[in-house]
PDB file of N, CA, C and O in Angstrom:
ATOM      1  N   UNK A   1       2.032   3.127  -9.252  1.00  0.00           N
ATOM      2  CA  UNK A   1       2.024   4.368  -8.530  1.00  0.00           C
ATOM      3  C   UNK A   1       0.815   5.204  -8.930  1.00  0.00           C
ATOM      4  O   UNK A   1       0.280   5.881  -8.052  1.00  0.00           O
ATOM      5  N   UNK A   2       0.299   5.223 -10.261  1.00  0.00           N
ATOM      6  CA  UNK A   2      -0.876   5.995 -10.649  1.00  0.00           C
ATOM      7  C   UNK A   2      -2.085   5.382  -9.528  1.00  0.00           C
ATOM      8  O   UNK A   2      -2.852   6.093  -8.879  1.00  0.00           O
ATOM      9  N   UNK A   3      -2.024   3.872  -9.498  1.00  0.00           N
ATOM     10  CA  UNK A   3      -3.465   3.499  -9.312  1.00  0.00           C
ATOM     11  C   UNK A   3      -3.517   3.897  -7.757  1.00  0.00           C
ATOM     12  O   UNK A   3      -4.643   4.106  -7.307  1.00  0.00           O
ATOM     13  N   UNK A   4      -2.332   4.035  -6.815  1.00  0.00           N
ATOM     14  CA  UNK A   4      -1.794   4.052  -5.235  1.00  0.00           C
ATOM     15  C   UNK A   4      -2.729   6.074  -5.441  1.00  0.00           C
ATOM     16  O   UNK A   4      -3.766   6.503  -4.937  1.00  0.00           O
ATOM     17  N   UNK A   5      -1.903   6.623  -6.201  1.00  0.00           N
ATOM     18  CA  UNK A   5      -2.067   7.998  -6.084  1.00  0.00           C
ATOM     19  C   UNK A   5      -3.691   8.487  -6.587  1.00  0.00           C
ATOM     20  O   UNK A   5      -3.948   9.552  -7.149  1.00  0.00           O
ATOM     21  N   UNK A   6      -4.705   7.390  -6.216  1.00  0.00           N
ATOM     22  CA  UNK A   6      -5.865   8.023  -5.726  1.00  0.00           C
ATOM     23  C   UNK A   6      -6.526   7.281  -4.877  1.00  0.00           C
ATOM     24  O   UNK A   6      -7.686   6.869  -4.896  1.00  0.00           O
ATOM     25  N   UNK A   7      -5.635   7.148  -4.099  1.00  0.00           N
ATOM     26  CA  UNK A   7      -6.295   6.534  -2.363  1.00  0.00           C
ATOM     27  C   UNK A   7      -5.074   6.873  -1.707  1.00  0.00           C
ATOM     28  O   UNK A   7      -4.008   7.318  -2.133  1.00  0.00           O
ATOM     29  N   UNK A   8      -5.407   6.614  -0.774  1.00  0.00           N
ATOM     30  CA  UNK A   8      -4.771   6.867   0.569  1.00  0.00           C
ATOM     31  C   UNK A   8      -3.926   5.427   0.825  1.00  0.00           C
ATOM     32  O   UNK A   8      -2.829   5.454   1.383  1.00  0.00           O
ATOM     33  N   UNK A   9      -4.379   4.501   0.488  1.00  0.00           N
ATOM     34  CA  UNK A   9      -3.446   3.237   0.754  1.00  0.00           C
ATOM     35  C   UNK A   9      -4.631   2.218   0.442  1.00  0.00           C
ATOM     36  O   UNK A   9      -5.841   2.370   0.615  1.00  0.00           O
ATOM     37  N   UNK A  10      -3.691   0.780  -0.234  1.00  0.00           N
ATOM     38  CA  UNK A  10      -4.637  -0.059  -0.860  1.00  0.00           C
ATOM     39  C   UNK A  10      -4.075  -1.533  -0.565  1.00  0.00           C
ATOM     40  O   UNK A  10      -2.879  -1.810  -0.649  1.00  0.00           O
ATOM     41  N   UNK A  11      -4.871  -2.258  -0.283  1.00  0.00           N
ATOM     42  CA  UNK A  11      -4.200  -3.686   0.103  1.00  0.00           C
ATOM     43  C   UNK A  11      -4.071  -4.314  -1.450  1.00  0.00           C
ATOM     44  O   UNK A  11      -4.748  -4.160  -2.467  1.00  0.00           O
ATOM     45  N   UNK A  12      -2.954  -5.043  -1.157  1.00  0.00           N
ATOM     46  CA  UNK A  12      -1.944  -5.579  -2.225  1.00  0.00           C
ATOM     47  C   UNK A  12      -2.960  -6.446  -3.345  1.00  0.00           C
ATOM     48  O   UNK A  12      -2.590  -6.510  -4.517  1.00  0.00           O
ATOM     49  N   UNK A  13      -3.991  -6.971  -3.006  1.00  0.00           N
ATOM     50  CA  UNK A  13      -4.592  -7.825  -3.739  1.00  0.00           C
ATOM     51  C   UNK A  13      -5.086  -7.063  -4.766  1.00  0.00           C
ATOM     52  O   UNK A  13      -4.536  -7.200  -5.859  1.00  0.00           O
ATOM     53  N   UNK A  14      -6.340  -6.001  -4.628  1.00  0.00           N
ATOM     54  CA  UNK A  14      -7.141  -4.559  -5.126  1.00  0.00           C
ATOM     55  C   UNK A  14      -5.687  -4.199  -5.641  1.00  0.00           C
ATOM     56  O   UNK A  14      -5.433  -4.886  -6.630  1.00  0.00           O
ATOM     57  N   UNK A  15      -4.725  -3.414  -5.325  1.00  0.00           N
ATOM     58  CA  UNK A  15      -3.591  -3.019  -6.493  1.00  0.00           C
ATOM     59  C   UNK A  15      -2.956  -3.970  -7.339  1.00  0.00           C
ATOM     60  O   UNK A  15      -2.504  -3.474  -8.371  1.00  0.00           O
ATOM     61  N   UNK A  16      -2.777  -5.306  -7.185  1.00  0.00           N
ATOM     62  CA  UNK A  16      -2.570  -6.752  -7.959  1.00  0.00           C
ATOM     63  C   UNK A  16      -3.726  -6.545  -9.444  1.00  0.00           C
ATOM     64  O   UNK A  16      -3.580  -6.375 -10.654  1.00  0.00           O
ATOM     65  N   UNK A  17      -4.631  -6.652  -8.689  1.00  0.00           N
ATOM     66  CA  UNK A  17      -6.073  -6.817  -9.583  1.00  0.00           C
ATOM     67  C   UNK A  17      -6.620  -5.443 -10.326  1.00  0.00           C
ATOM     68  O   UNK A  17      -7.263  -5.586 -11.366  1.00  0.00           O
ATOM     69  N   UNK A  18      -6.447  -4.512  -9.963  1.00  0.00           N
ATOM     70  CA  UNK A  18      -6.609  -3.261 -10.711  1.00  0.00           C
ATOM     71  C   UNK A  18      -5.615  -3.336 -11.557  1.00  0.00           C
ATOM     72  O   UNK A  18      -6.039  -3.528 -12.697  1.00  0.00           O
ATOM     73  N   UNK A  19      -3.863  -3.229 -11.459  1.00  0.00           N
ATOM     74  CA  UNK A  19      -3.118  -3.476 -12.328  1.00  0.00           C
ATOM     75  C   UNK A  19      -2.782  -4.712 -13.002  1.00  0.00           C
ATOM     76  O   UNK A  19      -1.652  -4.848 -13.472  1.00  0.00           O
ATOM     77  N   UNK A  20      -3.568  -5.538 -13.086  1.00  0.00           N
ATOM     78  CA  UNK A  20      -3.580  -6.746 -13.616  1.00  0.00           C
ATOM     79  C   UNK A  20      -2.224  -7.314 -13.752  1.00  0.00           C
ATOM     80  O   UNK A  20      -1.888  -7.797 -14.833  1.00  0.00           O
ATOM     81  N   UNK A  21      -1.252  -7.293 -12.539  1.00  0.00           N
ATOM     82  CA  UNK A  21       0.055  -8.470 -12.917  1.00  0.00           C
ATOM     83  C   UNK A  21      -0.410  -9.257 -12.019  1.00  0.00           C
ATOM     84  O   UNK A  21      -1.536  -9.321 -11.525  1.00  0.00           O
ATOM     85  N   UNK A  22       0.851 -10.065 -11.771  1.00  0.00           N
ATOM     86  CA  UNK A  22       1.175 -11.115 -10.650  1.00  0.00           C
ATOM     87  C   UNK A  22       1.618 -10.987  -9.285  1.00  0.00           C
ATOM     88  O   UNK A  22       2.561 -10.266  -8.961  1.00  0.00           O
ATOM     89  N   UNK A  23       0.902 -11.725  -8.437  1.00  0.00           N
ATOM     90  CA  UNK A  23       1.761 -11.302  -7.129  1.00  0.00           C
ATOM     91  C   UNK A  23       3.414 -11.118  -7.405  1.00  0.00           C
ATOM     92  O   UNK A  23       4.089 -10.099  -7.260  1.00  0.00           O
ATOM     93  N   UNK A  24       3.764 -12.241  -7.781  1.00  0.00           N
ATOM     94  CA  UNK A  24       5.183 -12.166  -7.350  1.00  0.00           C
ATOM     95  C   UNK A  24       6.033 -10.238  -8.707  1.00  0.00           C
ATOM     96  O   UNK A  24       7.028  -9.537  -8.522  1.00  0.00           O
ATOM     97  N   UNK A  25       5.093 -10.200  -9.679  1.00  0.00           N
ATOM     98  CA  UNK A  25       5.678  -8.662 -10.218  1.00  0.00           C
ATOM     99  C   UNK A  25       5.182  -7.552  -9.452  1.00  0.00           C
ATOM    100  O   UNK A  25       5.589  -6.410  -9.668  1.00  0.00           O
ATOM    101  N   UNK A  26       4.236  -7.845  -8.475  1.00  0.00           N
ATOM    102  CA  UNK A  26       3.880  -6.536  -7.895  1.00  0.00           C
ATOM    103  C   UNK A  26       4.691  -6.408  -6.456  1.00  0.00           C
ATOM    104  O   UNK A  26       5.018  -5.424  -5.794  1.00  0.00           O
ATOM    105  N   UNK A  27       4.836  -7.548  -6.298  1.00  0.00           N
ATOM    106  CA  UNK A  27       5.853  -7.665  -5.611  1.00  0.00           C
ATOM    107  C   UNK A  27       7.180  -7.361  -5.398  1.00  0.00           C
ATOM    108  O   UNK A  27       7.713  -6.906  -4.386  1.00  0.00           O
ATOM    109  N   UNK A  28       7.707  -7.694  -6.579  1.00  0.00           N
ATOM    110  CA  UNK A  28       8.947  -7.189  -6.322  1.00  0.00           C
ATOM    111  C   UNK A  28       9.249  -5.635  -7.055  1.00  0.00           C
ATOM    112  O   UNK A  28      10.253  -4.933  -6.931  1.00  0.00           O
ATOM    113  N   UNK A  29       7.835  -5.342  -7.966  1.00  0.00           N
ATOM    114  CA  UNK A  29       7.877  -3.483  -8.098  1.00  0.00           C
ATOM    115  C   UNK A  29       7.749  -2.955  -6.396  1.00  0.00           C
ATOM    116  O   UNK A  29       8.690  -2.347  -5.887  1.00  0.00           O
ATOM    117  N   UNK A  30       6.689  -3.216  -5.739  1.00  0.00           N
ATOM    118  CA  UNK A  30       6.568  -2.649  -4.572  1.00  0.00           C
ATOM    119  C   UNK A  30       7.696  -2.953  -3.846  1.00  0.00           C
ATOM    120  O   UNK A  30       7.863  -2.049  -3.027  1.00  0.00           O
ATOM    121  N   UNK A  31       8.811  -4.051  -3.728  1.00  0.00           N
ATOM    122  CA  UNK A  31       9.943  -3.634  -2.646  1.00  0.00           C
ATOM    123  C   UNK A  31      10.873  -2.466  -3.758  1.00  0.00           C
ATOM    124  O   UNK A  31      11.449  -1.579  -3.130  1.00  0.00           O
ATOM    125  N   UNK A  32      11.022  -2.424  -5.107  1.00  0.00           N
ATOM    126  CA  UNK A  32      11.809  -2.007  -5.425  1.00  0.00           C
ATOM    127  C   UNK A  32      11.706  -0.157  -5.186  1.00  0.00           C
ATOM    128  O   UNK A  32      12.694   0.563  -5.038  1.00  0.00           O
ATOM    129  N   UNK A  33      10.096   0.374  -5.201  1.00  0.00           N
ATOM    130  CA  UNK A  33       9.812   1.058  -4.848  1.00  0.00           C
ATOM    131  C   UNK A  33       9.819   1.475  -3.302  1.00  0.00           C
ATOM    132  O   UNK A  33       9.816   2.645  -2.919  1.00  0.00           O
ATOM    133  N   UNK A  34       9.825   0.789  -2.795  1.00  0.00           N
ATOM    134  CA  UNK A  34       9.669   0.814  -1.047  1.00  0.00           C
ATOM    135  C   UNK A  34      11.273   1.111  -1.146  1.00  0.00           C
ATOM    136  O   UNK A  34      11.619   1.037   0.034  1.00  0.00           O
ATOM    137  N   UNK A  35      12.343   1.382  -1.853  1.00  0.00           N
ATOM    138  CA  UNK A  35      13.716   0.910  -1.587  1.00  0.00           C
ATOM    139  C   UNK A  35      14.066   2.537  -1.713  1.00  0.00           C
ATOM    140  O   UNK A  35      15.001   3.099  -1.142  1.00  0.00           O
ATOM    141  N   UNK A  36      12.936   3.252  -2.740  1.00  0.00           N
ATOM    142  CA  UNK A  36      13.439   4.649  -3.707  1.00  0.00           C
ATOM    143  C   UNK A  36      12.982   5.514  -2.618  1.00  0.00           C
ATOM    144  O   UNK A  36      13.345   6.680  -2.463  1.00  0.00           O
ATOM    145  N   UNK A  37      11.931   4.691  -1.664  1.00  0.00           N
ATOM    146  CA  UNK A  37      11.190   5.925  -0.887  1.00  0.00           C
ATOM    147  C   UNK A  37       9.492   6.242  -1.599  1.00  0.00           C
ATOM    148  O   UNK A  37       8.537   6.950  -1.277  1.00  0.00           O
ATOM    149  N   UNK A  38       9.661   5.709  -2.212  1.00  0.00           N
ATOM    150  CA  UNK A  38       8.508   5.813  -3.267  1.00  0.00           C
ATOM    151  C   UNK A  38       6.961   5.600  -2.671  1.00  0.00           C
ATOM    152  O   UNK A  38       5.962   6.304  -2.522  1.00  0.00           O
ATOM    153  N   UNK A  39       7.308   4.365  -2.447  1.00  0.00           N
ATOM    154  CA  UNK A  39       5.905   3.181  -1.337  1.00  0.00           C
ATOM    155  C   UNK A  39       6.179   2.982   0.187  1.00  0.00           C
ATOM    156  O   UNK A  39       7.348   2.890   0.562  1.00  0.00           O
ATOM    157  N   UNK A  40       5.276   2.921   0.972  1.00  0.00           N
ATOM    158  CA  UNK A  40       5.049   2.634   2.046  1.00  0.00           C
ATOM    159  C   UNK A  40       4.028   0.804   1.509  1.00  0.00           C
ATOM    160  O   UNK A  40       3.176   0.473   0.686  1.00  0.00           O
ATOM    161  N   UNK A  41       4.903   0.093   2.684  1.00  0.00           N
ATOM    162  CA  UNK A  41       4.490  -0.833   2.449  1.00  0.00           C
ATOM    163  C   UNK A  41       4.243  -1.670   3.848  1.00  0.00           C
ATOM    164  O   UNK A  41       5.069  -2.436   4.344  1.00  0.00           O
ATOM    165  N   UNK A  42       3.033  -1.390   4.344  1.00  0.00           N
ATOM    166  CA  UNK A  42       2.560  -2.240   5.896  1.00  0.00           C
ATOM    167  C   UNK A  42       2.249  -3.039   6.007  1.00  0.00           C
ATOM    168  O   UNK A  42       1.561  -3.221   5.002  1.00  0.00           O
ATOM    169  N   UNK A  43       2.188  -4.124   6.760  1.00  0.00           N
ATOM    170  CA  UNK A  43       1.876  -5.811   6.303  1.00  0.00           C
ATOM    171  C   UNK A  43       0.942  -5.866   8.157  1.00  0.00           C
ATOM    172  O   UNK A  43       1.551  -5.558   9.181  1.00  0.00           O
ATOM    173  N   UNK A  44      -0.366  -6.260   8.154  1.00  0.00           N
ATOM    174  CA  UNK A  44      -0.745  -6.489   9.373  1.00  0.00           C
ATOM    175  C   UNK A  44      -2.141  -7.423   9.218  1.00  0.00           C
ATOM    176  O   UNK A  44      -2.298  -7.921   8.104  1.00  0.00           O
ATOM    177  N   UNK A  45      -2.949  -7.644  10.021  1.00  0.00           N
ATOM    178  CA  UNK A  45      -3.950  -8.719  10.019  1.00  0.00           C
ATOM    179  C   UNK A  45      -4.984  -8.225  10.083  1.00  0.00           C
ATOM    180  O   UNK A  45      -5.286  -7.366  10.911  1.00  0.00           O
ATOM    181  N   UNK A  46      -6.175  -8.962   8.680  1.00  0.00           N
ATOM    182  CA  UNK A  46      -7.691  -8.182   8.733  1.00  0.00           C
ATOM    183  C   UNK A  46      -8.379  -9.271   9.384  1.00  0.00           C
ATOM    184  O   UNK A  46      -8.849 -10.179   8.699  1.00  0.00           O
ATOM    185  N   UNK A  47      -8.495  -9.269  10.765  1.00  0.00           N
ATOM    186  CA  UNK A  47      -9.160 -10.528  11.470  1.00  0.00           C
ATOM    187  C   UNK A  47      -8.091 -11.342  11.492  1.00  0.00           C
ATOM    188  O   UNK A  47      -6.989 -10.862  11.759  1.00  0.00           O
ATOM    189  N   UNK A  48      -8.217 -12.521  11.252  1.00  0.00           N
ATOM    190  CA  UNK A  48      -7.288 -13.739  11.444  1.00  0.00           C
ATOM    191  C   UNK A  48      -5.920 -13.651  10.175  1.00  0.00           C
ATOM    192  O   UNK A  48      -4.785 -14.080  10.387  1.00  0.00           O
ATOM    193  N   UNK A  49      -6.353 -13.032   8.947  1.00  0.00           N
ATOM    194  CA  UNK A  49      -5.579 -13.098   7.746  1.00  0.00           C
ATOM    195  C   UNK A  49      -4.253 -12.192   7.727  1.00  0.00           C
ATOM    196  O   UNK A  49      -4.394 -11.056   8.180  1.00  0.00           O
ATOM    197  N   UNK A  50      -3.107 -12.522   7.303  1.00  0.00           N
ATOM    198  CA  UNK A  50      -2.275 -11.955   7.156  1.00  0.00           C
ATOM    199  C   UNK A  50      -2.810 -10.635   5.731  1.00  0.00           C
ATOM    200  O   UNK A  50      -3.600 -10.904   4.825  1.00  0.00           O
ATOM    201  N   UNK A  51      -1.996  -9.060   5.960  1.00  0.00           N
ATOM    202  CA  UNK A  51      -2.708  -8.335   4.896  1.00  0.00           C
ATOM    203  C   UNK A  51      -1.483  -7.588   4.359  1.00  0.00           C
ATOM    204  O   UNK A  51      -0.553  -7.406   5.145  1.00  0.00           O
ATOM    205  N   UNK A  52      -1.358  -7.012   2.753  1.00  0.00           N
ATOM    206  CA  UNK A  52      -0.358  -6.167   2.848  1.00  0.00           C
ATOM    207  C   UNK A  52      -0.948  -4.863   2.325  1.00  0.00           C
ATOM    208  O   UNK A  52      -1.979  -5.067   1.684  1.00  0.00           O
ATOM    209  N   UNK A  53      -0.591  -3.568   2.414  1.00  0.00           N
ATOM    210  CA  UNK A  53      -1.469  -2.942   2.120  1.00  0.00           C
ATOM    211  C   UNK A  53      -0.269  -2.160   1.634  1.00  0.00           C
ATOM    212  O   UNK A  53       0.865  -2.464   2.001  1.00  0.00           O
ATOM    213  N   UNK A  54      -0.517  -1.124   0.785  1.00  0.00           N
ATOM    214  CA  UNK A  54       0.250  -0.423  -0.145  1.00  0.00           C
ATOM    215  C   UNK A  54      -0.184   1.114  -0.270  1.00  0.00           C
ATOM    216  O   UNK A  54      -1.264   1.540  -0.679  1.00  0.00           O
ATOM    217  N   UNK A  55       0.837   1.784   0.146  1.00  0.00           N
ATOM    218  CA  UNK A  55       0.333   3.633   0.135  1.00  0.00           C
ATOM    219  C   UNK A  55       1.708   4.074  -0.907  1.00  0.00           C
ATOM    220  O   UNK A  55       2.699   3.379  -1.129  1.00  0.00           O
ATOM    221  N   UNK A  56       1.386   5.521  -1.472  1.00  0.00           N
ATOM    222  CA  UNK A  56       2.742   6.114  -1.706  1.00  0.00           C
ATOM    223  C   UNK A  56       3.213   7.276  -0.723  1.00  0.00           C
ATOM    224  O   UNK A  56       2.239   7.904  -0.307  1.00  0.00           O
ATOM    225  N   UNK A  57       3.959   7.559  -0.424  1.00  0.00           N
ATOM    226  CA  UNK A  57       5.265   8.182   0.276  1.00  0.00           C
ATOM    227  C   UNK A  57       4.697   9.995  -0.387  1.00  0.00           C
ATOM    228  O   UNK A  57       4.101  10.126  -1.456  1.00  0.00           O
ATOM    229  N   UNK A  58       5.018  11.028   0.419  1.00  0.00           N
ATOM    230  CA  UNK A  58       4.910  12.356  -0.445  1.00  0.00           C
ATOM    231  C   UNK A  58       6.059  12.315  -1.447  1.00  0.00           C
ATOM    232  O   UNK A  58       6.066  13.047  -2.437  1.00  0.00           O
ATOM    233  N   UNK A  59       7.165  11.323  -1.133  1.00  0.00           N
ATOM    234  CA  UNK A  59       8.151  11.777  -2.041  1.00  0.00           C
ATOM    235  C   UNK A  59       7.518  10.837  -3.333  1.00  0.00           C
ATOM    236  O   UNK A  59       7.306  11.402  -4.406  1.00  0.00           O
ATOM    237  N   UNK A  60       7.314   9.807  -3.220  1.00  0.00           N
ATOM    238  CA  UNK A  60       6.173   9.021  -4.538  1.00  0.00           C
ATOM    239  C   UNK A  60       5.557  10.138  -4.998  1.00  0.00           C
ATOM    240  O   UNK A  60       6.015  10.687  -6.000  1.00  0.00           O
ATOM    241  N   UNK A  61       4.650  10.553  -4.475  1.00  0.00           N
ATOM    242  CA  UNK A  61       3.598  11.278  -5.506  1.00  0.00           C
ATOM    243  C   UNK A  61       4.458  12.664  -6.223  1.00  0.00           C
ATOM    244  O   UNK A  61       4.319  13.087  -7.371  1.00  0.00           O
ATOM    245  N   UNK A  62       5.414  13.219  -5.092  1.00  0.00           N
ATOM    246  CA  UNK A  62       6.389  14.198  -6.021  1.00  0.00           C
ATOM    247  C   UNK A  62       6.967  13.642  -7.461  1.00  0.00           C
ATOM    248  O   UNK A  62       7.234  14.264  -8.488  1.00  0.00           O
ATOM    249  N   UNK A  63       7.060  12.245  -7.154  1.00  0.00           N
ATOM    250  CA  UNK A  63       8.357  11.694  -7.932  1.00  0.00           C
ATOM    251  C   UNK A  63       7.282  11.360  -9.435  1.00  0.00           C
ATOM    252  O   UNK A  63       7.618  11.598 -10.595  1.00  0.00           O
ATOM    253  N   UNK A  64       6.213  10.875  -9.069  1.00  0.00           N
ATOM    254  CA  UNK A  64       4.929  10.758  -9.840  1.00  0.00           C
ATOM    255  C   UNK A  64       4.668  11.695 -10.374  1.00  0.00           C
ATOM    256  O   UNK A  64       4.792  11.555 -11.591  1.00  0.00           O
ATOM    257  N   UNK A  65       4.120  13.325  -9.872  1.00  0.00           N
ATOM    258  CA  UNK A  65       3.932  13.946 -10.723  1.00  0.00           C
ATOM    259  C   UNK A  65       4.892  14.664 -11.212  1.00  0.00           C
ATOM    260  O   UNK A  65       4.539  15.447 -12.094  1.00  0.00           O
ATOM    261  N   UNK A  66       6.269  14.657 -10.863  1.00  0.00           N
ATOM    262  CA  UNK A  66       7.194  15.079 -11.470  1.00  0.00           C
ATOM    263  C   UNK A  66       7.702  13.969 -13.304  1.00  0.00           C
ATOM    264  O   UNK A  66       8.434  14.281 -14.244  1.00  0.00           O
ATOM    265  N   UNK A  67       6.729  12.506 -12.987  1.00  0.00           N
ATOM    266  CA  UNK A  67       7.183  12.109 -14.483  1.00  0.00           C
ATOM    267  C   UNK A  67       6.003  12.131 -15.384  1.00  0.00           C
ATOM    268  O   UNK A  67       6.176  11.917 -16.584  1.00  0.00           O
ATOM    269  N   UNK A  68       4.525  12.429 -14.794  1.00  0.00           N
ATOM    270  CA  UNK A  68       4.034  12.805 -15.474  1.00  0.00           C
ATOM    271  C   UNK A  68       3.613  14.271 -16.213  1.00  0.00           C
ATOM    272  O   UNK A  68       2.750  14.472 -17.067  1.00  0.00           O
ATOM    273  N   UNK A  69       4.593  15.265 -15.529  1.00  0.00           N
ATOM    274  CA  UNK A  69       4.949  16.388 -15.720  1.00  0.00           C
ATOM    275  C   UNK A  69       5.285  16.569 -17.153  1.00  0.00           C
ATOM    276  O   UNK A  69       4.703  17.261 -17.988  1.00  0.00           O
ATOM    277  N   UNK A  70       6.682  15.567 -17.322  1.00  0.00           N
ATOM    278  CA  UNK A  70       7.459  15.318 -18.298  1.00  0.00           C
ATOM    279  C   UNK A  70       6.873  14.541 -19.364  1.00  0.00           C
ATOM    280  O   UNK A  70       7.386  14.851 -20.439  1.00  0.00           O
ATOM    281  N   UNK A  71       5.973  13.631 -19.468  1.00  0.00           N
ATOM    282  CA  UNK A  71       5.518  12.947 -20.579  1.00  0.00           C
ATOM    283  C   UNK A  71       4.281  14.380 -21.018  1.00  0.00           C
ATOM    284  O   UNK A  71       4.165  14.431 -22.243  1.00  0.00           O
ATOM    285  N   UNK A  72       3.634  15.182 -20.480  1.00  0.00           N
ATOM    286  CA  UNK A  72       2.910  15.828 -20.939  1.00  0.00           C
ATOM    287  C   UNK A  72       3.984  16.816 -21.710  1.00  0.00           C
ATOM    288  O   UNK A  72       3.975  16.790 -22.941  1.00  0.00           O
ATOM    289  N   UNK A  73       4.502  17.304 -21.327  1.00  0.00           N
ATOM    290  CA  UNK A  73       5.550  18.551 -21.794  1.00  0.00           C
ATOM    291  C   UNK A  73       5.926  17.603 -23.508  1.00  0.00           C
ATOM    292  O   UNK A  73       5.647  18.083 -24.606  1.00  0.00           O
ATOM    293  N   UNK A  74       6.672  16.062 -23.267  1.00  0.00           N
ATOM    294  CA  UNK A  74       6.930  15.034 -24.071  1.00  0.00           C
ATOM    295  C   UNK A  74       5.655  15.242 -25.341  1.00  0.00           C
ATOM    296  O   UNK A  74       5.809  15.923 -26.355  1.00  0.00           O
ATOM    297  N   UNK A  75       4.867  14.756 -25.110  1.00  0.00           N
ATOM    298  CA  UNK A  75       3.439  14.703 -25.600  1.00  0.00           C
ATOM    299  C   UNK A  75       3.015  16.446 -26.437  1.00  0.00           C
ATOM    300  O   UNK A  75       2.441  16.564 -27.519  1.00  0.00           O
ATOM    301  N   UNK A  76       3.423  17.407 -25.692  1.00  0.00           N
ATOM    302  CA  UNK A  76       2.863  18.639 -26.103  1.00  0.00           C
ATOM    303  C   UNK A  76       3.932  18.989 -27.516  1.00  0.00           C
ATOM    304  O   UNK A  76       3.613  19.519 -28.580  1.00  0.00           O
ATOM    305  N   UNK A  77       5.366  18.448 -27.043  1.00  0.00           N
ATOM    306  CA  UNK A  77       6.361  19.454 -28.025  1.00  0.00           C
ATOM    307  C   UNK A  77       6.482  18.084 -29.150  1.00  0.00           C
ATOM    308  O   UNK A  77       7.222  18.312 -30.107  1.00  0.00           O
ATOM    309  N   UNK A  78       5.943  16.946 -29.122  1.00  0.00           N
ATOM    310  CA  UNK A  78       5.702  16.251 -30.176  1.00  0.00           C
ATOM    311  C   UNK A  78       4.491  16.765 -31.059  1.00  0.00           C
ATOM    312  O   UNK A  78       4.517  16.635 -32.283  1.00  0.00           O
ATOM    313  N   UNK A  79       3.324  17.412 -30.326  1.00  0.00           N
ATOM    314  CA  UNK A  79       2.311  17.710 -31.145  1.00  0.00           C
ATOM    315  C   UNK A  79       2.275  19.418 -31.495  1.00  0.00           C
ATOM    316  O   UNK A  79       1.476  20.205 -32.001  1.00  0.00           O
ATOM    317  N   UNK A  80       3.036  19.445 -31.165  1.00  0.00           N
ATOM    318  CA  UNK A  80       3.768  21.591 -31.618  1.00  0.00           C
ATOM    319  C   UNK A  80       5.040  20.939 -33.265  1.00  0.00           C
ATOM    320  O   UNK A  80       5.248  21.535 -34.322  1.00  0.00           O
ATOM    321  N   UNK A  81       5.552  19.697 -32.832  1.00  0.00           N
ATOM    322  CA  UNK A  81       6.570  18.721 -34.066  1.00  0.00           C
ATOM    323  C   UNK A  81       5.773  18.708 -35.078  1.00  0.00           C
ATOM    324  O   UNK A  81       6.102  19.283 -36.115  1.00  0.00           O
ATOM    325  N   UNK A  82       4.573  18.047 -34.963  1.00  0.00           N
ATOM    326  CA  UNK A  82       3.867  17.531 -36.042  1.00  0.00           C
ATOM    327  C   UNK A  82       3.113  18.652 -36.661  1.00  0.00           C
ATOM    328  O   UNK A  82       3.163  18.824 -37.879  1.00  0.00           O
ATOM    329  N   UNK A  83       2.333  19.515 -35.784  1.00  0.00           N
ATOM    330  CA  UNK A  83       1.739  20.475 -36.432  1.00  0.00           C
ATOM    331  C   UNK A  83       2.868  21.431 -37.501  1.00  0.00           C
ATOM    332  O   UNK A  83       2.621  21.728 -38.670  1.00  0.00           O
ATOM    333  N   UNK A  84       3.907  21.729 -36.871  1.00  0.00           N
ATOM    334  CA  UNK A  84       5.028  22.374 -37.881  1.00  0.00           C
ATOM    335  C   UNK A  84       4.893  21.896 -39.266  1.00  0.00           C
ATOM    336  O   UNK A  84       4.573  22.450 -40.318  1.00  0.00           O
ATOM    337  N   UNK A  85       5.319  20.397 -38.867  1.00  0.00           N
ATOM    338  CA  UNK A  85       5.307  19.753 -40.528  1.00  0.00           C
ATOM    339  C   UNK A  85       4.345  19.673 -41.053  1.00  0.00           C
ATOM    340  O   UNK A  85       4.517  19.307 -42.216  1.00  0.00           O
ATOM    341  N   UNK A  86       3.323  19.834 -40.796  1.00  0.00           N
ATOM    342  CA  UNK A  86       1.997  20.040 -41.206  1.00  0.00           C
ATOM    343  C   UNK A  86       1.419  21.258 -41.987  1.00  0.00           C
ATOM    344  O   UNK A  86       0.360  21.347 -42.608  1.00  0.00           O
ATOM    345  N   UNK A  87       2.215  21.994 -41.821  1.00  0.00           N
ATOM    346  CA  UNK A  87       2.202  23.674 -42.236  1.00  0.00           C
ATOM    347  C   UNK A  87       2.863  24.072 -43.698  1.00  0.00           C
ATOM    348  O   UNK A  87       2.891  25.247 -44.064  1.00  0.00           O
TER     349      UNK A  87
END
């Protein structure tokens, strides 16, 4: 979802290969996501080739920056933790 949420939509291979798994794990993240509302997932032909191409949903990118919301907040009151004990 990070690598989707700076484009507009990306064919499956380029999001395969940027996130370095396997078809068949990006695969079945993208239906599991396509299931939450998360991904938009269009399948059509570049010339003769079958293509799948991969966008996120507004509710994805809500849902996105709503968890990276939380790991920063996560991240901040761990380092407000440590500085305490530090004192």
């Amino acid at each position: 979802m990070a690598f989707l949420s700076g484009c507009a939509e990306a064919d499956f291979r380029t999001v395969r290969d940027q996130c370095q798994v396997s078809d068949s794990a990006l695969s079945r993240l993208a239906t599991a996501l396509e299931a939450e509302n998360h991904v938009r997932i269009r399948k059509g032909y570049f010339g003769r080739r079958p293509r799948t191409w991969l966008s996120l949903t507004p509710s994805g990118r809500e849902s996105l920056a709503a968890h990276l919301s939380a790991l920063q907040e996560i991240a901040e009151r761990n380092a407000r933790n440590a500085a305490a004990l530090n004192q």
